[in-house]
mmCIF file of the N, C-alpha and C atoms, coordinates in Angstrom:
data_MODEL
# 
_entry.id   MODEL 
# 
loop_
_atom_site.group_PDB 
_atom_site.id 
_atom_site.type_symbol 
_atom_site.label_atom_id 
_atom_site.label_alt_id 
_atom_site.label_comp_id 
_atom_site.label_asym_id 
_atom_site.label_entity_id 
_atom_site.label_seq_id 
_atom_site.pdbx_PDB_ins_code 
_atom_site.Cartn_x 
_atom_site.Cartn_y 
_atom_site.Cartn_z 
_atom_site.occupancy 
_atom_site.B_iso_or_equiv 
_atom_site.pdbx_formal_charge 
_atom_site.auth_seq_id 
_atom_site.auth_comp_id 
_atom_site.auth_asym_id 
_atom_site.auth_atom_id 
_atom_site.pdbx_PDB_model_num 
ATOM 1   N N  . UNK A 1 1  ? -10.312 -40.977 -6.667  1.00 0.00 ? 1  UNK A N  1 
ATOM 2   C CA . UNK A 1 1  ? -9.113  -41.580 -7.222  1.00 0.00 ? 1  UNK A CA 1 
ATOM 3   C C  . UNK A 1 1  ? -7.920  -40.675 -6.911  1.00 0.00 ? 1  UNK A C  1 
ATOM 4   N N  . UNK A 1 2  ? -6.775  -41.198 -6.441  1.00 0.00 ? 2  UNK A N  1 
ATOM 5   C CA . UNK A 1 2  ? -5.639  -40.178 -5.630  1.00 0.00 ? 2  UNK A CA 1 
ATOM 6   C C  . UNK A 1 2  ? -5.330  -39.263 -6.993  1.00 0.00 ? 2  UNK A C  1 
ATOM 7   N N  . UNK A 1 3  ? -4.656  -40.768 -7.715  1.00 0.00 ? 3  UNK A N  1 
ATOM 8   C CA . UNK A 1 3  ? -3.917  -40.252 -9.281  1.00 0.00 ? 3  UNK A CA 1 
ATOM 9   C C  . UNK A 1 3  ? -4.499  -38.865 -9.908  1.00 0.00 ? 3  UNK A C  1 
ATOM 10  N N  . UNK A 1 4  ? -6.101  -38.872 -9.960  1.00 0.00 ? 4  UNK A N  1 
ATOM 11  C CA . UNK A 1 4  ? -7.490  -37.759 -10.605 1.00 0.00 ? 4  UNK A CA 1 
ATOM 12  C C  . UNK A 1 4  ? -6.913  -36.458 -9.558  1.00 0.00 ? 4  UNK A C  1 
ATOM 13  N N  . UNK A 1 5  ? -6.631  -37.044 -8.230  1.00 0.00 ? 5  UNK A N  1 
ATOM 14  C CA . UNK A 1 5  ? -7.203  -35.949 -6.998  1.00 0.00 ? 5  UNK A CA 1 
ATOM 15  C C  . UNK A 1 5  ? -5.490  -35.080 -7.864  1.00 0.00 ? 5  UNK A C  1 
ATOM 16  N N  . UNK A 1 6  ? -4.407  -36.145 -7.338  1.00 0.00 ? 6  UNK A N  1 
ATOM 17  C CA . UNK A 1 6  ? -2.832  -34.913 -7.598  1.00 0.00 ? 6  UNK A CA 1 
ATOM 18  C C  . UNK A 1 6  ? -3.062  -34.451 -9.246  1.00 0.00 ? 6  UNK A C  1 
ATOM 19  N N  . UNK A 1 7  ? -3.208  -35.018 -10.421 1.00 0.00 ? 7  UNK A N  1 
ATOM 20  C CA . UNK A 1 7  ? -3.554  -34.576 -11.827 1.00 0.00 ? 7  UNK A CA 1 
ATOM 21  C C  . UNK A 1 7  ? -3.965  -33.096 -11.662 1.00 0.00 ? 7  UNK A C  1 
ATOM 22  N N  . UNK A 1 8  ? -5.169  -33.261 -11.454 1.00 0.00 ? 8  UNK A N  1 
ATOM 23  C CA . UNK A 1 8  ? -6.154  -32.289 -10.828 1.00 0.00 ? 8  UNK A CA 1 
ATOM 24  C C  . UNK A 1 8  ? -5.216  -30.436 -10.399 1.00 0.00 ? 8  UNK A C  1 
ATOM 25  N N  . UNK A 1 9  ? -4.581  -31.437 -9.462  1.00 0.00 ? 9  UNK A N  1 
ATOM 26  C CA . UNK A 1 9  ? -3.926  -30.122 -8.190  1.00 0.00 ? 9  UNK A CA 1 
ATOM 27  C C  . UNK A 1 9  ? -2.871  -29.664 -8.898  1.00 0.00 ? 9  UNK A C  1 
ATOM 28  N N  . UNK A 1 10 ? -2.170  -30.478 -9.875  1.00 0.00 ? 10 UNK A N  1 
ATOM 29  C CA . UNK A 1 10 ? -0.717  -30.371 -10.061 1.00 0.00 ? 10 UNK A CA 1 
ATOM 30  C C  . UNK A 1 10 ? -1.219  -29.393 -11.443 1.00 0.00 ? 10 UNK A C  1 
ATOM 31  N N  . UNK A 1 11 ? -2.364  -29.312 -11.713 1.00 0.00 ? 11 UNK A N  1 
ATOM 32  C CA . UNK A 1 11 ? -2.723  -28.550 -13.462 1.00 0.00 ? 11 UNK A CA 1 
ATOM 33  C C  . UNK A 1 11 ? -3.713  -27.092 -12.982 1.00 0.00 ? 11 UNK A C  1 
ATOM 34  N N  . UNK A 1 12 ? -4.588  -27.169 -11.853 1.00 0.00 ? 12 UNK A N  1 
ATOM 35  C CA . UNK A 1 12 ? -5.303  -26.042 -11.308 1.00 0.00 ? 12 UNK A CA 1 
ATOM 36  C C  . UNK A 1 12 ? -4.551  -25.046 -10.663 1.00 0.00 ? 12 UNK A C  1 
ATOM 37  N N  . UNK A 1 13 ? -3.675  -25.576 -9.213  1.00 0.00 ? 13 UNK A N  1 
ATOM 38  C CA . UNK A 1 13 ? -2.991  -24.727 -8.757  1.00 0.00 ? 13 UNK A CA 1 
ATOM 39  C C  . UNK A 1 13 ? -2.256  -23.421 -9.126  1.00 0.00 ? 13 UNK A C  1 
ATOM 40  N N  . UNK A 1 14 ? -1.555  -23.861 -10.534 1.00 0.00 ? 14 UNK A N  1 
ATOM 41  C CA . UNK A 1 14 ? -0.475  -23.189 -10.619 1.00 0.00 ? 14 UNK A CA 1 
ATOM 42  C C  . UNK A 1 14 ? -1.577  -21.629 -11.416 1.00 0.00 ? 14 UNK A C  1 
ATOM 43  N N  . UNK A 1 15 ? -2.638  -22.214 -11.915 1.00 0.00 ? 15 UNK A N  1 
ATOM 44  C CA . UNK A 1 15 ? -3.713  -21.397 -12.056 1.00 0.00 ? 15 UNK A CA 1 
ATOM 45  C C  . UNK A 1 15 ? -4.095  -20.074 -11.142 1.00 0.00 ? 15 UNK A C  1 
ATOM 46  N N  . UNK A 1 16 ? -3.391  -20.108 -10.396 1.00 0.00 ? 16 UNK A N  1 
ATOM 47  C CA . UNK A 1 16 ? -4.038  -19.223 -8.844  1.00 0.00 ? 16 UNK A CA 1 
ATOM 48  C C  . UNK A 1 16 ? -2.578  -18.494 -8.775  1.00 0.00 ? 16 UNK A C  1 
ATOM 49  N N  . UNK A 1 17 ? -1.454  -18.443 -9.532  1.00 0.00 ? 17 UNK A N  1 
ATOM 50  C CA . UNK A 1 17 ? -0.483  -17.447 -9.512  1.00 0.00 ? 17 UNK A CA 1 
ATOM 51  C C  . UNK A 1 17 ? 0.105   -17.580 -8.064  1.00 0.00 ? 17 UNK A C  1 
ATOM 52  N N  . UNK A 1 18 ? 1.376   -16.637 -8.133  1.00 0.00 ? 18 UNK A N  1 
ATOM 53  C CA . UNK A 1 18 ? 2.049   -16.405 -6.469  1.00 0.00 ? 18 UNK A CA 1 
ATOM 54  C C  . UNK A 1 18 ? 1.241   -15.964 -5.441  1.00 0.00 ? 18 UNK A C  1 
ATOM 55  N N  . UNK A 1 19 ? 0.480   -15.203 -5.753  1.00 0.00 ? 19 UNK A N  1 
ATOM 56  C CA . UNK A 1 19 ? -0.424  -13.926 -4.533  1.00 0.00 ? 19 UNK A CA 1 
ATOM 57  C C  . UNK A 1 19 ? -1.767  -14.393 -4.654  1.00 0.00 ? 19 UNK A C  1 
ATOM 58  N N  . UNK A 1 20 ? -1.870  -15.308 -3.802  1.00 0.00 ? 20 UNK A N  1 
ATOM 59  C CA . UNK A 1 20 ? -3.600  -15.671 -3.441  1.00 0.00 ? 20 UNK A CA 1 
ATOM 60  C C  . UNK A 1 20 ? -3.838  -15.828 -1.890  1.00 0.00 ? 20 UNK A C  1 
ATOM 61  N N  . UNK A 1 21 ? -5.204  -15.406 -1.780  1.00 0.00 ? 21 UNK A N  1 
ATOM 62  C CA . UNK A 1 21 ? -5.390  -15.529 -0.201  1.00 0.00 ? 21 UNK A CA 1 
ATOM 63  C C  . UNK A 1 21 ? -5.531  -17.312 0.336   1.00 0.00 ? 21 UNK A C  1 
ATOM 64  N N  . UNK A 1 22 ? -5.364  -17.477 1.274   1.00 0.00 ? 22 UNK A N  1 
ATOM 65  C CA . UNK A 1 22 ? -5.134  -18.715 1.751   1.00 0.00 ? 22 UNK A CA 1 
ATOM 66  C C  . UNK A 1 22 ? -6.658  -19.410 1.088   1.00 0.00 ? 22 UNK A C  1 
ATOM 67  N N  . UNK A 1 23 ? -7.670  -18.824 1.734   1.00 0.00 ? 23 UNK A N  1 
ATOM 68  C CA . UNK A 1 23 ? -9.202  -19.208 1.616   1.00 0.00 ? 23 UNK A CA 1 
ATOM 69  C C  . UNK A 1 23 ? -9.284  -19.747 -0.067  1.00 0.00 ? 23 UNK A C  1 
ATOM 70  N N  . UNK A 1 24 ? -8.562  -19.243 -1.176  1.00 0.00 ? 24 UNK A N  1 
ATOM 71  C CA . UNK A 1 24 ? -8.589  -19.787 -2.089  1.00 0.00 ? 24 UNK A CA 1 
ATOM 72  C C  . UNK A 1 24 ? -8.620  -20.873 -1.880  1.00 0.00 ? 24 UNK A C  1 
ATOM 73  N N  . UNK A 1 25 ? -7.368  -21.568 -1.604  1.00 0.00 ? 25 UNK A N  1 
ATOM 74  C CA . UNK A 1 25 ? -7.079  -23.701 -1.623  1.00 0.00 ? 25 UNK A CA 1 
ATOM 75  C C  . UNK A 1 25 ? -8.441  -23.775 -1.129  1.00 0.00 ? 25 UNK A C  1 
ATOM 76  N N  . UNK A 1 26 ? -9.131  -23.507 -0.230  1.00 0.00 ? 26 UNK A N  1 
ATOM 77  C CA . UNK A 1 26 ? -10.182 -24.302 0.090   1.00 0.00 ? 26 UNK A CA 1 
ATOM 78  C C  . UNK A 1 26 ? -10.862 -25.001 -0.912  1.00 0.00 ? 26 UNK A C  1 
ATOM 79  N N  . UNK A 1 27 ? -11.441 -24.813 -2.292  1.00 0.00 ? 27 UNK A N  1 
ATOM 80  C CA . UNK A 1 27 ? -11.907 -24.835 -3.634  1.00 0.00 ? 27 UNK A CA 1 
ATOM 81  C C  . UNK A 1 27 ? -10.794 -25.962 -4.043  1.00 0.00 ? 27 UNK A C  1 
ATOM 82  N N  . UNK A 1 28 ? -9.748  -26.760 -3.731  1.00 0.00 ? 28 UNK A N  1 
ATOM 83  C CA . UNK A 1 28 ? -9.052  -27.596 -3.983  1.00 0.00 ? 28 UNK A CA 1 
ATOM 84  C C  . UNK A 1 28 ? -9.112  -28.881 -2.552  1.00 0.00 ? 28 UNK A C  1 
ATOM 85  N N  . UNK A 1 29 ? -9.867  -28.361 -1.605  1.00 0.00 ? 29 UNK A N  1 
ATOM 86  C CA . UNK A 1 29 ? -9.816  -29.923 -1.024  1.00 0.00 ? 29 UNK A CA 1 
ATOM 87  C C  . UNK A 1 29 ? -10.621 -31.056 -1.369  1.00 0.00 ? 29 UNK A C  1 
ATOM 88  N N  . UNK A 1 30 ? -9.957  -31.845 -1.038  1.00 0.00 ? 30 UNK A N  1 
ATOM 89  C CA . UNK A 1 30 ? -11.360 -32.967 -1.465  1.00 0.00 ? 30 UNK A CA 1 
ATOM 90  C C  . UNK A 1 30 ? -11.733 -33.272 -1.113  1.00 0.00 ? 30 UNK A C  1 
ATOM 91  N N  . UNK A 1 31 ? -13.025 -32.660 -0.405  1.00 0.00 ? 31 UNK A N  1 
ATOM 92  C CA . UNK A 1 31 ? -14.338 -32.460 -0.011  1.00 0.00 ? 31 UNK A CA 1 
ATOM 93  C C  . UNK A 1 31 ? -15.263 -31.995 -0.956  1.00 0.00 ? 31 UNK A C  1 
ATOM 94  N N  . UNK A 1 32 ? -14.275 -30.882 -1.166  1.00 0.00 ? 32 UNK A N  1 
ATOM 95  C CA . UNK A 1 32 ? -14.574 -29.541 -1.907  1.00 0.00 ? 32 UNK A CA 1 
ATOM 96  C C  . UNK A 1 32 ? -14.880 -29.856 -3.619  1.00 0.00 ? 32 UNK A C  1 
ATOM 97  N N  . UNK A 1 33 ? -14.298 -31.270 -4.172  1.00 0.00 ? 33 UNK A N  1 
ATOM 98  C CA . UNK A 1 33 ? -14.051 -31.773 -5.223  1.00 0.00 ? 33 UNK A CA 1 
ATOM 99  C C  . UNK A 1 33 ? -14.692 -33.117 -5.414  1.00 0.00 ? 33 UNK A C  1 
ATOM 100 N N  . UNK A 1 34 ? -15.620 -33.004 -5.217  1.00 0.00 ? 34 UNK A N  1 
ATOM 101 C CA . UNK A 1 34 ? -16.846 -34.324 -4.930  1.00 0.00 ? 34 UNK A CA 1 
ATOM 102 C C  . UNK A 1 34 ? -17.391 -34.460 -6.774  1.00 0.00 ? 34 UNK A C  1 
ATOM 103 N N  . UNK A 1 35 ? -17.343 -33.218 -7.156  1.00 0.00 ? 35 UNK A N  1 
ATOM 104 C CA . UNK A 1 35 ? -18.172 -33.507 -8.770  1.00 0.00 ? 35 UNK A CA 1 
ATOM 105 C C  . UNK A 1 35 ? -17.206 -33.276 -9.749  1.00 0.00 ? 35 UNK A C  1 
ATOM 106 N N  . UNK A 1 36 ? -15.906 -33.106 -9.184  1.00 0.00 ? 36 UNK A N  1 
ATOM 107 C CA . UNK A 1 36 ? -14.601 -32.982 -10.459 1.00 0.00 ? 36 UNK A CA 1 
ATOM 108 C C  . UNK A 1 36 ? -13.924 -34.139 -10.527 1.00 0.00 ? 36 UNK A C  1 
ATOM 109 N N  . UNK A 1 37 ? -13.512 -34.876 -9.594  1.00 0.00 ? 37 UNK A N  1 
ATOM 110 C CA . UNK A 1 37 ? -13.205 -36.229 -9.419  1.00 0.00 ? 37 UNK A CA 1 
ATOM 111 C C  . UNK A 1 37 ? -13.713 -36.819 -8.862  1.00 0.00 ? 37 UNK A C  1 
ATOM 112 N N  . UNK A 1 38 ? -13.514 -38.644 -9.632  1.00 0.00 ? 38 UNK A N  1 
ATOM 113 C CA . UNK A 1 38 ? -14.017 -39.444 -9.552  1.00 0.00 ? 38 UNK A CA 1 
ATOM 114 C C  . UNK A 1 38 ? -13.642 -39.933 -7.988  1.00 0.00 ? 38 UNK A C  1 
ATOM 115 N N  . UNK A 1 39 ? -14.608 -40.333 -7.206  1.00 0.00 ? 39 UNK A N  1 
ATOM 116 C CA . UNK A 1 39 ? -14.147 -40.710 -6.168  1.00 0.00 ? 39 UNK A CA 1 
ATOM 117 C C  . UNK A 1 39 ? -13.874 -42.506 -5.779  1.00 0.00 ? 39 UNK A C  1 
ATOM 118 N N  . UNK A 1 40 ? -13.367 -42.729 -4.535  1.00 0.00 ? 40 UNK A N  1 
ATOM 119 C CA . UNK A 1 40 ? -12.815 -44.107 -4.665  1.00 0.00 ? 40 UNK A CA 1 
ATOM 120 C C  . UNK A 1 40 ? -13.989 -44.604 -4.303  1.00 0.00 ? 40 UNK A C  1 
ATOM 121 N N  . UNK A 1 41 ? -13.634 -45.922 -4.864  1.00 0.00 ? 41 UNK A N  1 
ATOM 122 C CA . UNK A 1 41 ? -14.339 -47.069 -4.935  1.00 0.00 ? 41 UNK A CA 1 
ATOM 123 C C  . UNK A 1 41 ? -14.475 -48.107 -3.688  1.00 0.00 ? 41 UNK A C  1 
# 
């Protein structure tokens, strides 16, 4: 679900502060997010 996928990004991200290594986001694609959101239908 897009709405779940940006919710999601727009409330975790800011979680990860200014100074993170790139390889972090990986843990935010959605691939990566198969059992946190609901996926489409």
């Amino acid at each position: 679900e897009p709405f779940d996928y940006l919710k999601y990004l727009l409330t975790e991200l800011p979680k990860l502060g200014r100074h993170y290594e790139p390889e972090a986001l990986d843990q935010f694609l959605p691939w990566n997010l198969i059992g946190k959101i609901k996926p489409l239908k």
